[in-house]
DSSP file (Angstrom, degrees, kcal/mol; ACC not computed):
  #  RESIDUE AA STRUCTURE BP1 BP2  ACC     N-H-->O    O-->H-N    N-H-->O    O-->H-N    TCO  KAPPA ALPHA  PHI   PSI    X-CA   Y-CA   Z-CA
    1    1 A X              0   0    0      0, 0.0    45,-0.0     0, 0.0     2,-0.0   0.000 360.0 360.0 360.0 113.4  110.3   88.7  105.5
    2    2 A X        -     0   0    0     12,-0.1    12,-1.6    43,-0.1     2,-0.5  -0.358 360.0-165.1 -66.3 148.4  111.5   89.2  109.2
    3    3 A X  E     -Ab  13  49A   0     45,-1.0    47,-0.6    10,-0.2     2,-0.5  -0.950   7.7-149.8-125.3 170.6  115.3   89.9  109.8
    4    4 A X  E     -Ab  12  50A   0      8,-4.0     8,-0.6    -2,-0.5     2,-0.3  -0.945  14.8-127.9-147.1 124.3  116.8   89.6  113.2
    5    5 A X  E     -Ab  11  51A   0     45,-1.5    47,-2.0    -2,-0.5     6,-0.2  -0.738  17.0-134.8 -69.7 111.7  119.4   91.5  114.1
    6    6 A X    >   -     0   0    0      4,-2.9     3,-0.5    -2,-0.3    -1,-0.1   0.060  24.1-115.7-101.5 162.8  122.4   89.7  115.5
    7    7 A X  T 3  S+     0   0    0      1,-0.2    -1,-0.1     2,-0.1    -2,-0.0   0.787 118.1  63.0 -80.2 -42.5  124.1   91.4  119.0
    8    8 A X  T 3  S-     0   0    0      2,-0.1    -1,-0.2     1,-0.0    -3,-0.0   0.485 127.6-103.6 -97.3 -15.3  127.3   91.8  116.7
    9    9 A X  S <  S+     0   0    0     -3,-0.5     2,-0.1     1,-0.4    -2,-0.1   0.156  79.7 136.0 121.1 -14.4  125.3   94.2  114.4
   10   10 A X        -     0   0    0     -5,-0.1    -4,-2.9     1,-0.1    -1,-0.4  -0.448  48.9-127.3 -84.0 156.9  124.9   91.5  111.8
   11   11 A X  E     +A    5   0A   0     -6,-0.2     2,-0.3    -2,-0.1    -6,-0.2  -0.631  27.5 169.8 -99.6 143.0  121.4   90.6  109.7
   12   12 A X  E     -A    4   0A   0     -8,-0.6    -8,-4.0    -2,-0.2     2,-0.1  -0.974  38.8-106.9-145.0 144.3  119.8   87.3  109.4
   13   13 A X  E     -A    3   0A   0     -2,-0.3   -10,-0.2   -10,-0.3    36,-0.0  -0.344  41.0-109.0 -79.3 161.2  116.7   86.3  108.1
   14   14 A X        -     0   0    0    -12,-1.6     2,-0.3    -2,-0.1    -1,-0.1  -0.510  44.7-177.5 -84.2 159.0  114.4   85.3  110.7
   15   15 A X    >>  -     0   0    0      1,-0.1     4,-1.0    -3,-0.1     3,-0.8  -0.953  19.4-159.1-152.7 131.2  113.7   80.9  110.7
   16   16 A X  H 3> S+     0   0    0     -2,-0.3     4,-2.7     1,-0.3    25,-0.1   0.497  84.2  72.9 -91.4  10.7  111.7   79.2  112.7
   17   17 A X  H 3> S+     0   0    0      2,-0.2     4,-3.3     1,-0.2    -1,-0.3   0.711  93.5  65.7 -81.5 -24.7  113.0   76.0  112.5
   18   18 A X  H <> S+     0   0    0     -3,-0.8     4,-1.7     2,-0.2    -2,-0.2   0.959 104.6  43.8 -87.2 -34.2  115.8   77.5  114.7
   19   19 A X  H  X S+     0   0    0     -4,-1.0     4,-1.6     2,-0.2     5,-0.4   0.966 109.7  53.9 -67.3 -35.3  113.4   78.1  117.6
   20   20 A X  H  X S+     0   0    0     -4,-2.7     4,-2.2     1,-0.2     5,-0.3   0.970 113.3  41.5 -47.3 -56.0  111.9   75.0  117.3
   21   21 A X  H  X S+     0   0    0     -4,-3.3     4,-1.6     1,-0.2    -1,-0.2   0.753 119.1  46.8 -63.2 -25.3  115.4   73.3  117.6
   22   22 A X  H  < S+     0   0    0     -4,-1.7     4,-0.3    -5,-0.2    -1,-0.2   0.958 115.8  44.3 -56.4 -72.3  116.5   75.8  120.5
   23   23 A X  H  <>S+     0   0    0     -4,-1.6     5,-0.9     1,-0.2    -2,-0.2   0.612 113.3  49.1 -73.0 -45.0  113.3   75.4  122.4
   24   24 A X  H ><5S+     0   0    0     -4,-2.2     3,-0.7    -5,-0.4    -1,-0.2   0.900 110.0  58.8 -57.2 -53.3  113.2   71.2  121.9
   25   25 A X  T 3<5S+     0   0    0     -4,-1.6    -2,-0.2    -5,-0.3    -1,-0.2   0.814 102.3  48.5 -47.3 -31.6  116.9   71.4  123.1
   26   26 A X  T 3 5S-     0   0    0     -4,-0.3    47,-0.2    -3,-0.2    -1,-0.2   0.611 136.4 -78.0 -95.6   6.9  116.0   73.0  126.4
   27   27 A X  T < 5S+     0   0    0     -3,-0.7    -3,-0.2     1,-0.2    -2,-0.1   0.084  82.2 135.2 143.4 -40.4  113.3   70.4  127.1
   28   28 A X      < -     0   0    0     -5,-0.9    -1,-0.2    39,-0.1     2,-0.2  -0.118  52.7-124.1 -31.9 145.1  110.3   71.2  125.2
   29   29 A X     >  -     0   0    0      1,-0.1     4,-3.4     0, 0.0    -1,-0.1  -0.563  43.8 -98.0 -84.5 178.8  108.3   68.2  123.3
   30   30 A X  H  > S+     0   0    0      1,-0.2     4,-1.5     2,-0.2     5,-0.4   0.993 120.7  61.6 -50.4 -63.4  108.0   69.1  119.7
   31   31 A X  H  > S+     0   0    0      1,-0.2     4,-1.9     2,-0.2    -1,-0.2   0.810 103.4  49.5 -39.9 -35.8  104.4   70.4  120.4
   32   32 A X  H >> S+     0   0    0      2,-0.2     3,-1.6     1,-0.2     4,-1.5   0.995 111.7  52.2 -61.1 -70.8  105.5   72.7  122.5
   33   33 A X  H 3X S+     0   0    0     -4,-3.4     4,-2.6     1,-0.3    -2,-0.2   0.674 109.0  41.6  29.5 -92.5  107.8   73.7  120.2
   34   34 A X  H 3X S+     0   0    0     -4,-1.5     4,-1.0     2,-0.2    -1,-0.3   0.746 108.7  60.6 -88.2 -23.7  106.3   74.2  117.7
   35   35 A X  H XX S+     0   0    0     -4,-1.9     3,-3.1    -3,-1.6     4,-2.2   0.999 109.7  49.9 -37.8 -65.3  103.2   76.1  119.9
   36   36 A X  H 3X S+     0   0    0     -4,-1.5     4,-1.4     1,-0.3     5,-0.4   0.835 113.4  51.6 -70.9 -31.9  106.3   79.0  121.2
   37   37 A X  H 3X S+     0   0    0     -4,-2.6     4,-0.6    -5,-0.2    -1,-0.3   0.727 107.0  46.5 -82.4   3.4  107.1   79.2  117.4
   38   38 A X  H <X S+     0   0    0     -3,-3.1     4,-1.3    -4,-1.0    -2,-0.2   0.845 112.0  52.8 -90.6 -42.9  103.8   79.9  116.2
   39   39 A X  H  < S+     0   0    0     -4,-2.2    -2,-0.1     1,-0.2    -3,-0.1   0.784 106.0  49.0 -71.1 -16.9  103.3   82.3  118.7
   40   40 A X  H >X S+     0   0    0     -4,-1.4     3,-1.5     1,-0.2     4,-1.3   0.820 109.6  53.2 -73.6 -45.5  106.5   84.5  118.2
   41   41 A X  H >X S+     0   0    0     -4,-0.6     4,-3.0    -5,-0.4     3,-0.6   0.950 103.3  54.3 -72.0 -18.4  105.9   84.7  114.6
   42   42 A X  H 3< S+     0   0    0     -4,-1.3    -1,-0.2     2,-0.2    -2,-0.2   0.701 117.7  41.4 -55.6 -31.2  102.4   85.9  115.4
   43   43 A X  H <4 S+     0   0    0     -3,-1.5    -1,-0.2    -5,-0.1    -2,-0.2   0.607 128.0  27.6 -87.2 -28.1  104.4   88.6  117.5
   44   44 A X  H X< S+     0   0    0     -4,-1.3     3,-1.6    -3,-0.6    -2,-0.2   0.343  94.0  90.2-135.1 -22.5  107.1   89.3  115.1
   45   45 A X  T 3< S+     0   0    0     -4,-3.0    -3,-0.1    -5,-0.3    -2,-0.1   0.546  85.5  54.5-105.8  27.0  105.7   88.6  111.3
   46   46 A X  T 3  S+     0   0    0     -5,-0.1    -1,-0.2    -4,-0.1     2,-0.2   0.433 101.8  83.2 -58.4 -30.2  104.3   92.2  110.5
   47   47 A X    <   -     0   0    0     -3,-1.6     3,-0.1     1,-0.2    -3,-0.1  -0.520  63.1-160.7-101.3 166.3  107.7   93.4  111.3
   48   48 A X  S    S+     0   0    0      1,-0.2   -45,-1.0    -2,-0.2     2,-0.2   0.759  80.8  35.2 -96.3 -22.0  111.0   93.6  109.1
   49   49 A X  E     +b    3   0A   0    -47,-0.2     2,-0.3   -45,-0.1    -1,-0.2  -0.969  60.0 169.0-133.4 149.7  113.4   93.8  111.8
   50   50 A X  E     -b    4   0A   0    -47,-0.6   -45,-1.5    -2,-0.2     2,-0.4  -0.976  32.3-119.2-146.7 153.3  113.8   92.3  115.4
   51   51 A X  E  >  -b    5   0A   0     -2,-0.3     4,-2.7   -47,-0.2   -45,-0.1  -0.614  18.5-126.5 -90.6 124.9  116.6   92.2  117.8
   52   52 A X  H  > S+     0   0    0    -47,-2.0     4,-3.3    -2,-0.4     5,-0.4   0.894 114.9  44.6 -23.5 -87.9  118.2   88.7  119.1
   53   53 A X  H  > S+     0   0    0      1,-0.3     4,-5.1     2,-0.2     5,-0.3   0.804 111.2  50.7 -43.8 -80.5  117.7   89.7  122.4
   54   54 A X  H  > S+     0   0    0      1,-0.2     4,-2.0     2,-0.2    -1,-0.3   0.771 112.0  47.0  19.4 -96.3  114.4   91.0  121.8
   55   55 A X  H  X S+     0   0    0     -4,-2.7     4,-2.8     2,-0.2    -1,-0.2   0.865 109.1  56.0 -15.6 -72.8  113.3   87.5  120.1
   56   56 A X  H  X S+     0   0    0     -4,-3.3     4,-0.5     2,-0.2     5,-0.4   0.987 108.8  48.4 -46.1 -50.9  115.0   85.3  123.2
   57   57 A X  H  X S+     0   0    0     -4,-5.1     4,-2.7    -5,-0.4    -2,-0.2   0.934 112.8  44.8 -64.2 -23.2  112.7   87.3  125.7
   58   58 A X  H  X S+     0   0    0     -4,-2.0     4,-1.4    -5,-0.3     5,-0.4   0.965 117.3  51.6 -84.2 -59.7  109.4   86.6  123.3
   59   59 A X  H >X S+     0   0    0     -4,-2.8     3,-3.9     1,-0.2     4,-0.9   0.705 113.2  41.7 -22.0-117.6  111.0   82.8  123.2
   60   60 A X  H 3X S+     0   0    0     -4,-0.5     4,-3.3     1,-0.3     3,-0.4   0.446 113.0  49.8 -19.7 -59.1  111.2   82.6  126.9
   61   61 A X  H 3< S+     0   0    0     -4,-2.7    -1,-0.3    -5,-0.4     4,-0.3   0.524 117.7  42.1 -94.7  -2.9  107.8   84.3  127.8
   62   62 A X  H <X S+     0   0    0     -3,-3.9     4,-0.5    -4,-1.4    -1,-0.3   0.554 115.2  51.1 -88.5 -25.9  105.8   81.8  125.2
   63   63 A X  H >X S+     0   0    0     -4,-0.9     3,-2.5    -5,-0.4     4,-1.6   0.947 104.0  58.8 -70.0 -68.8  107.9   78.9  126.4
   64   64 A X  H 3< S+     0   0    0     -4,-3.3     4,-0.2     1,-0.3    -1,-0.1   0.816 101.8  56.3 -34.9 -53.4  107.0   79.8  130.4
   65   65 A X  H 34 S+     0   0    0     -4,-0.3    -1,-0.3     1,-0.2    -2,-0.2   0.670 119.6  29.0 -28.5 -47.8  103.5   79.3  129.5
   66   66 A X  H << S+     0   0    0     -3,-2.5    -2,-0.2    -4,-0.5    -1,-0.2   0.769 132.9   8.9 -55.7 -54.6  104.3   75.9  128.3
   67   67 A X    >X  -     0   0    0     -4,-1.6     3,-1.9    -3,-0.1     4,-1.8  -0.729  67.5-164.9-171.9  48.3  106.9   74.0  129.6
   68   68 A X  H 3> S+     0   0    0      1,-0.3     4,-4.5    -4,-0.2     5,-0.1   0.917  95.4  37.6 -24.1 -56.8  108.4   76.2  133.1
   69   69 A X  H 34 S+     0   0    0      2,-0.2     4,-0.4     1,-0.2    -1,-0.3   0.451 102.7  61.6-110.9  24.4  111.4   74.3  133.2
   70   70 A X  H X> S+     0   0    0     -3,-1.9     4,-1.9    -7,-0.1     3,-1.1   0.837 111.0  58.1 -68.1 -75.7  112.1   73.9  129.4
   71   71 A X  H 3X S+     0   0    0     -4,-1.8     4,-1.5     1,-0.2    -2,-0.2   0.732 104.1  40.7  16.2-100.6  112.2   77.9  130.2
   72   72 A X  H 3< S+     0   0    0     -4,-4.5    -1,-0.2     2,-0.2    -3,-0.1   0.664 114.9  56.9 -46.3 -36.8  114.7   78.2  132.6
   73   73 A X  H X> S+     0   0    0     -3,-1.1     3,-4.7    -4,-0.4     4,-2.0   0.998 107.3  49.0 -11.7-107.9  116.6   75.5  130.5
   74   74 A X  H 3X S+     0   0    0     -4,-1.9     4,-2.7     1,-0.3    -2,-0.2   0.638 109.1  55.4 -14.2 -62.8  116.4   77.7  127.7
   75   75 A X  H 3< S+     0   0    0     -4,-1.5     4,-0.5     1,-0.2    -1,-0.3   0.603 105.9  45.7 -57.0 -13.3  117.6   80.7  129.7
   76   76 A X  H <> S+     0   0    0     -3,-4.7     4,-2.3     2,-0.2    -2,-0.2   0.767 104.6  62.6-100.9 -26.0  120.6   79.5  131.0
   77   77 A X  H  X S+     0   0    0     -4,-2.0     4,-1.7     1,-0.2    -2,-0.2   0.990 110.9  41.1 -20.8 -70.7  121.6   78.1  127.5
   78   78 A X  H  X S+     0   0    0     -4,-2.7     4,-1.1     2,-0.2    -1,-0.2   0.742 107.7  60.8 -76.9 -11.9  121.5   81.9  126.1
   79   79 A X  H >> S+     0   0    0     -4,-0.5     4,-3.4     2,-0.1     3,-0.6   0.923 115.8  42.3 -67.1 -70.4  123.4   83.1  129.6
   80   80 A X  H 3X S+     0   0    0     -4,-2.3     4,-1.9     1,-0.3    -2,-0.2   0.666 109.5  43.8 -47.3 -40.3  126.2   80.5  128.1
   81   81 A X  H 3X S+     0   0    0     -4,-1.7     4,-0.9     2,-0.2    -1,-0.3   0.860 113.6  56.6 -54.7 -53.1  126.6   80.8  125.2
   82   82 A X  H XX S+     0   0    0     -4,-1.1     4,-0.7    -3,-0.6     3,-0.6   0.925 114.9  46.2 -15.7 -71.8  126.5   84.8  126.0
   83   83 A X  H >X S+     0   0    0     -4,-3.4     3,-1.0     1,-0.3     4,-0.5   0.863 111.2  46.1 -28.2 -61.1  129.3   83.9  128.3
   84   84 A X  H 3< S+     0   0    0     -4,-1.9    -1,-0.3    -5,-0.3    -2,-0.2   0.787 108.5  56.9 -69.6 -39.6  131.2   81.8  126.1
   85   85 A X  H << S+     0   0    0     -4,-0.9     3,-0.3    -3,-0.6    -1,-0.2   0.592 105.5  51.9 -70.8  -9.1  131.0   84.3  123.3
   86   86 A X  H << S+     0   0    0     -3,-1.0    -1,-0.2    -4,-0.7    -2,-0.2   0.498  96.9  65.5-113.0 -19.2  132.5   87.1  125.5
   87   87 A X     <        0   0    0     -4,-0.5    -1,-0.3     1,-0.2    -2,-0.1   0.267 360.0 360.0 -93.2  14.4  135.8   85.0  126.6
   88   88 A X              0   0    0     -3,-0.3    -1,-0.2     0, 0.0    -2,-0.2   0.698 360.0 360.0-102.3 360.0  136.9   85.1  122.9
């Protein structure tokens, strides 16, 4: 069981349905999708812990491969939301 460690210090167990849905959101078809989550766990499911941050870039650099401007998509999602979390 992966956890990934949240920016705020907090633990979550890792699910991959939440990159698929992330990754679909920024453009991706499902197959792609579901490619960038097979390859992150590939990356990630020896370990017990992985950092958010960490995770996104491993997202992003299986995604690029795919889908460029699902990608870019994708990054500027986590710049906002980043953003957005920091104005509270």
């Amino acid at each position: 069981m992966v956890n990934v460690k949240k920016r705020d210090g907090r633990i979550e167990d890792y699910v991959e349905s939440k990159i698929v849905n992330g990754v679909k959101k920024a453009g991706a078809t499902a197959e792609e999708a579901a490619h960038v989550a097979e390859e992150v766990l590939e990356k990630v499911g020896h370990r017990t812990e992985v950092a958010a941050e960490e995770l996104s870039r491993m997202v992003v650099t299986s995604l690029r491969k795919v889908n460029k401007k699902a990608s870019e998509e994708f990054i500027k999602f986590r710049y906002n939301k980043l953003k957005a979390k920091k104005k509270k």
